[in-house]
MOPAC internal coordinates of N, CA, C and O (Angstrom, degrees):
PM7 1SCF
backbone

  N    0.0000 0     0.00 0     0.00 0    0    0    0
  C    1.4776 1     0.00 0     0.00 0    1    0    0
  C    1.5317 1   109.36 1     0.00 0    2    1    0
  O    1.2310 1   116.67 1   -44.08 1    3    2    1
  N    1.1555 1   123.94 1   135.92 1    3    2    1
  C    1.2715 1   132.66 1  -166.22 1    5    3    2
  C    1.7882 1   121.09 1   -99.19 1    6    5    3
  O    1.2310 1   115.00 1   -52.82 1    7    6    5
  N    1.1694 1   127.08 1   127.18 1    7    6    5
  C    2.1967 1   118.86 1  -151.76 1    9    7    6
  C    1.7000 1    79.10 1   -44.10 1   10    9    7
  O    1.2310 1   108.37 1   135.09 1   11   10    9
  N    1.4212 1   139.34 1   -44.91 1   11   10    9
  C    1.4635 1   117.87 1  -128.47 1   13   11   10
  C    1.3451 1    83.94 1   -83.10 1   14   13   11
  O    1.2310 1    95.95 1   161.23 1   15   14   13
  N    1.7241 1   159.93 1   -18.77 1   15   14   13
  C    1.2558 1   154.33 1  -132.17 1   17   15   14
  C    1.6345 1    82.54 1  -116.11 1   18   17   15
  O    1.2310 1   118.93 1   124.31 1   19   18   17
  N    1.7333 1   119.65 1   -55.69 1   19   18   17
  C    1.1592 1   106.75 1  -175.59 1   21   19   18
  C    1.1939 1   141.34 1   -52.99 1   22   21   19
  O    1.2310 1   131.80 1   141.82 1   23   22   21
  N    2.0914 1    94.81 1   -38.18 1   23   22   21
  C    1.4263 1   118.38 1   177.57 1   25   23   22
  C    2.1154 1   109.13 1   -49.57 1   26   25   23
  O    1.2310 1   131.82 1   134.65 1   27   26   25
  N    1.5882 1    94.79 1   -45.35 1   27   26   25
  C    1.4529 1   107.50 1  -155.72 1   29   27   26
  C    1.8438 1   100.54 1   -70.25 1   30   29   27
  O    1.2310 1   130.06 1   146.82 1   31   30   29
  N    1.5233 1    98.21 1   -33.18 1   31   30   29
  C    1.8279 1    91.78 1   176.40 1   33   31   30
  C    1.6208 1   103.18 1   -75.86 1   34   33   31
  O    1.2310 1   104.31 1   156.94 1   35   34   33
  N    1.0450 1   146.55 1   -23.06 1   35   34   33
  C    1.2974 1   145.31 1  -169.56 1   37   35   34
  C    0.7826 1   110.68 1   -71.60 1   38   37   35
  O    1.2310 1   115.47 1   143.70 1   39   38   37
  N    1.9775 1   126.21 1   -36.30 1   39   38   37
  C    1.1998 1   146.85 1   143.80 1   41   39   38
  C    1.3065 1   130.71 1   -11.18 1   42   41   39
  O    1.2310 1   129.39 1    95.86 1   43   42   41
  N    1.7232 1    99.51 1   -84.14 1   43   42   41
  C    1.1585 1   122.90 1  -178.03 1   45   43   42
  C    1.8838 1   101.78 1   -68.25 1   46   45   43
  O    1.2310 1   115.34 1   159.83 1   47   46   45
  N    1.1056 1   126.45 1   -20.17 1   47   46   45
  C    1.8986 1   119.76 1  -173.43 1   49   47   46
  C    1.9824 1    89.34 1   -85.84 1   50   49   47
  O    1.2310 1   117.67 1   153.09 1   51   50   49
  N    0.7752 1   122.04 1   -26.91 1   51   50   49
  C    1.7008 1   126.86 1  -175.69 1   53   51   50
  C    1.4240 1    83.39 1   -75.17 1   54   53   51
  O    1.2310 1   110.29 1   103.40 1   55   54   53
  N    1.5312 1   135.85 1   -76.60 1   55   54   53
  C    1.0555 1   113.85 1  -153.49 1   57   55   54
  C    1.7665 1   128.53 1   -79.70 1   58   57   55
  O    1.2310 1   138.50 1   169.05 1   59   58   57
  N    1.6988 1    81.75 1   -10.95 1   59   58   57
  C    2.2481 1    79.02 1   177.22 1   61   59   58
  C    1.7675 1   100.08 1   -79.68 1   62   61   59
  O    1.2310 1   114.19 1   161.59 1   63   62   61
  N    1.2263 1   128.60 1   -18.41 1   63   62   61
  C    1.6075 1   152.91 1  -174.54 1   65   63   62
  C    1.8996 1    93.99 1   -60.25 1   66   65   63
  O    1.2310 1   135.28 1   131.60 1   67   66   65
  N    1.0948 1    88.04 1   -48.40 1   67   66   65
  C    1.9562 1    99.72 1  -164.68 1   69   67   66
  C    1.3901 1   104.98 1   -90.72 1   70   69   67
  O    1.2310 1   124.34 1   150.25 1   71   70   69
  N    1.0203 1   109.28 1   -29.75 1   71   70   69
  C    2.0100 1   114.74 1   171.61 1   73   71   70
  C    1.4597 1   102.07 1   -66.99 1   74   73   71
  O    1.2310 1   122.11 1   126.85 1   75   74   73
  N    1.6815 1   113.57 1   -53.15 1   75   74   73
  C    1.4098 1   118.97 1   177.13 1   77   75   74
  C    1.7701 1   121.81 1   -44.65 1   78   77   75
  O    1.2310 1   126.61 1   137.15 1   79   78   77
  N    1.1960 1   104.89 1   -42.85 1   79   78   77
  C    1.2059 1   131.36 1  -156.46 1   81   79   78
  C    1.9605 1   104.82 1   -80.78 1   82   81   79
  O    1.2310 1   133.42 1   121.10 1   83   82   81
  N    1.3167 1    91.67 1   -58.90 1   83   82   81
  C    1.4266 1    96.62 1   154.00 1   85   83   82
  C    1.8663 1   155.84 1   -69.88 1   86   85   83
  O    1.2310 1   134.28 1   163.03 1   87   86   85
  N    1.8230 1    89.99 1   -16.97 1   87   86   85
  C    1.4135 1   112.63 1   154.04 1   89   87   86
  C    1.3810 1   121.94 1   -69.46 1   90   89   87
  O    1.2310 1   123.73 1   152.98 1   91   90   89
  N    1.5094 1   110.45 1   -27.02 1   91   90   89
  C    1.3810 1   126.35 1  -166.72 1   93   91   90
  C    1.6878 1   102.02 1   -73.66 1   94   93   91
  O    1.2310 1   128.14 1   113.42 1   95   94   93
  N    1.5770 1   101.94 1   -66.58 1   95   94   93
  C    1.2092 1    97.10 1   165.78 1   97   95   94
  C    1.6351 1   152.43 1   -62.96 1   98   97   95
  O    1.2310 1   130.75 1   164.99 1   99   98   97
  N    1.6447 1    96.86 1   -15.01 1   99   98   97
  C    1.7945 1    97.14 1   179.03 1  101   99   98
  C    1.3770 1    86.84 1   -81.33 1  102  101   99
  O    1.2310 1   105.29 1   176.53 1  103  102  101
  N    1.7939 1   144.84 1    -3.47 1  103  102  101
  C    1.2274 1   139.78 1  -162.35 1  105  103  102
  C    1.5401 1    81.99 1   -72.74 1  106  105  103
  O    1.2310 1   126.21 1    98.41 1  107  106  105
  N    1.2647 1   105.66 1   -81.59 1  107  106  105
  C    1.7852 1   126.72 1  -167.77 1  109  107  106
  C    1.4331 1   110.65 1   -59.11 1  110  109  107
  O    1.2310 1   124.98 1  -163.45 1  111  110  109
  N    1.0196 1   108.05 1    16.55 1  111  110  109
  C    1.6791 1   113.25 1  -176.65 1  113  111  110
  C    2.1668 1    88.15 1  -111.13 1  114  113  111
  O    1.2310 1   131.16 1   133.67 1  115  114  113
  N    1.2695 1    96.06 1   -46.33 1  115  114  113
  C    1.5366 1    90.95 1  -156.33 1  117  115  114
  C    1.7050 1    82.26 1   -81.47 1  118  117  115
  O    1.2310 1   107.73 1   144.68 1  119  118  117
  N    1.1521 1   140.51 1   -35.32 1  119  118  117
  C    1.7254 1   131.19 1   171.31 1  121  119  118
  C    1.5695 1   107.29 1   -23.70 1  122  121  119
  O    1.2310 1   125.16 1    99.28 1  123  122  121
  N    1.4908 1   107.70 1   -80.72 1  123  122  121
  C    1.3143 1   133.15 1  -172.40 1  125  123  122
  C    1.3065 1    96.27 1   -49.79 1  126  125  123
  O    1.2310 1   110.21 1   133.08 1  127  126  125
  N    1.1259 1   135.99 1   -46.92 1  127  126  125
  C    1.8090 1   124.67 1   174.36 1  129  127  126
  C    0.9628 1   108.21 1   -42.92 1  130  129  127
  O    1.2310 1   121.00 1   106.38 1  131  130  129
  N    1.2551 1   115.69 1   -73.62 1  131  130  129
  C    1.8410 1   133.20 1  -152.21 1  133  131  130
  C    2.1067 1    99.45 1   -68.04 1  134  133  131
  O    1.2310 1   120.10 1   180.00 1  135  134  133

């Protein structure tokens, strides 16, 4: 496996991590509204 394949999955797990992270919260954001 080559750094740039590793670099690029380390990447992509940071960014489905931060999508997660932020779905989570507009979830519990729109709770506390309603």
């Amino acid at each position: 496996m080559y750094l740039g394949d590793l670099m690029l999955m380390v990447l992509c797990m940071l960014i489905l991590v931060i999508c997660v992270l932020v779905g989570v919260a507009f979830l519990t954001l729109l709770e506390r509204k309603v």
